[in-house]
C-alpha positions, 0 to 999 in steps of 0.5 A: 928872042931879044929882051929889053933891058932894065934901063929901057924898060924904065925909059919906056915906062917913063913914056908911056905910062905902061908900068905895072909890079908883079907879085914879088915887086918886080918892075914890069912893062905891060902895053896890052888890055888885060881883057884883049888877052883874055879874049885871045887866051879864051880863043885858044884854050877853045881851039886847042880843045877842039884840036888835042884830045883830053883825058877821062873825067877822073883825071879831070876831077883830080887836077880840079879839085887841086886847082880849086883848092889853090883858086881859093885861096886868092884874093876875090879879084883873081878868084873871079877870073875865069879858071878852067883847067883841062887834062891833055892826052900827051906823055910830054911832061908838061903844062901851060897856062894862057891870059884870062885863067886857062890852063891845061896838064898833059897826062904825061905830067902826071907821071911825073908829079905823083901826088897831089902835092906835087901837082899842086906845084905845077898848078900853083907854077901856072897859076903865077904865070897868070897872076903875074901877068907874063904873057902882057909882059912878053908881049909887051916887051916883044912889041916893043923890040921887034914888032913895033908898037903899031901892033898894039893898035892893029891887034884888036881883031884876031885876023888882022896881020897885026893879031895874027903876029901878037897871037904867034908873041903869046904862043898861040899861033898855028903851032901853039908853042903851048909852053909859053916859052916865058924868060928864066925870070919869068919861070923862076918868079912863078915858081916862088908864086906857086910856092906860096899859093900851095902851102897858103892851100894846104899843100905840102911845099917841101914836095915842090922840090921832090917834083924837080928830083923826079924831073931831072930822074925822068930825063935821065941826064939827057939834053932838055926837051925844047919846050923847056929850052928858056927855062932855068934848069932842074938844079936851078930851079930847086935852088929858087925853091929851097931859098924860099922853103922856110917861109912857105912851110911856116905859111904852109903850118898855119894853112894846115891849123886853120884847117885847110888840108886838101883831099884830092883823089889820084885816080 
């Protein structure tokens, strides 16, 4: 995939008025309606349930209640977004996170991520990808580079060529993609943003890193699976981490004296 670069990013900006900043201040281009990609998430989350079965209800009350504790910590117009988030029963380490709030965790991610903390810097990591609009923005730029921007007008209905084409952008087609395959920046940014929604939680962040060490443990030295192909490597990302521990564990501190201090069961 082609990515724009800065300065036509700015240009394009400049053209259409379609300039947004992410949470960490980043200049972003965004084209499409926040609630047409709702929509089109919401479609998918459906779909994809109907399709992929889904763990028992302890492991749903064990990802919720993680998830509930980072959700309450947002500010009220992203709390109120519609966050659902269900278990998959895949042994792929993974989890994806689709506009308008709806996410899901394979339970092979739950071997991986061995305490609640750790799960929390998954969650949190998804969490980010929603808050920092990064679907609008791939699909945005990828409109922009590829498809030409008459998509935009054309993707209103779900059936039309033009919806058919911007839903295979966000990941959603026949295949799913349900990875998101997002840029480097992109997952290197929501890993930061997850950093600190877990330790504003209540979560410990100094386990964000143990869950990247039992990542590289699991794949055992081997090539990274596809999904993970666009992604920043084990040893990167604990590097983006570890940069930005000593403000989150001071967040994580004063999020522990205030008395949040999260209890979620591992079943």
């Amino acid at each position: 995939m082609r990515w724009l670069r800065p300065f036509a990013v700015t240009a394009l900006c400049a053209s259409l008025a379609a300039c947004s900043t992410s949470p960490t201040g980043r200049s972003q281009l965004l084209l499409l309606s926040d609630d047409q990609l709702n929509d089109m998430g919401q479609q998918a989350f459906a779909q994809y349930q109907r399709d992929i079965p889904t763990a028992g209800q302890a492991s749903h009350r064990y990802v919720q209640c993680i998830t509930n504790a980072i959700v309450d910590v947002l500010p009220s117009e992203q709390r109120n977004l519609d966050w659902q988030i269900r278990v998959f029963e895949s042994e792929q380490p993974n989890a994806f996170a689709l506009p308008g709030g709806y996410m899901g965790v394979n339970t092979g991610m739950l071997n991986v991520a061995t305490n609640q903390d750790q799960l929390a810097a998954v969650v949190g990591h998804e969490i980010g990808h929603v808050l920092a609009r990064h679907a609008n923005e791939r699909a945005s730029t990828q409109s922009a580079t590829s498809l030409g921007l008459s998509v935009i007008s054309s993707a209103s209905g779900m059936q039309t060529p033009g919806g058919q084409q911007l839903m295979g952008v966000l990941g959603m087609g026949a295949q799913y993609g349900i990875a998101l395959p997002f840029s480097r920046r992109h997952e290197s940014e929501a890993d930061i943003i997850g950093l600190d929604l877990m330790a504003q939680a209540g979560f410990d962040p100094r386990q964000s890193v143990t869950l990247w060490e039992n990542m590289q443990a699991a794949s055992g030295g081997s090539a990274p699976p596809a999904w993970m192909s666009t992604h920043p490597n084990q040893g990167q990302r604990i590097q983006g981490l570890q940069a930005n521990m000593d403000s989150a564990l001071a967040t994580y501190e004063q999020a522990r004296s205030s008395g949040r201090a999260p209890n979620c069961q591992r079943p």
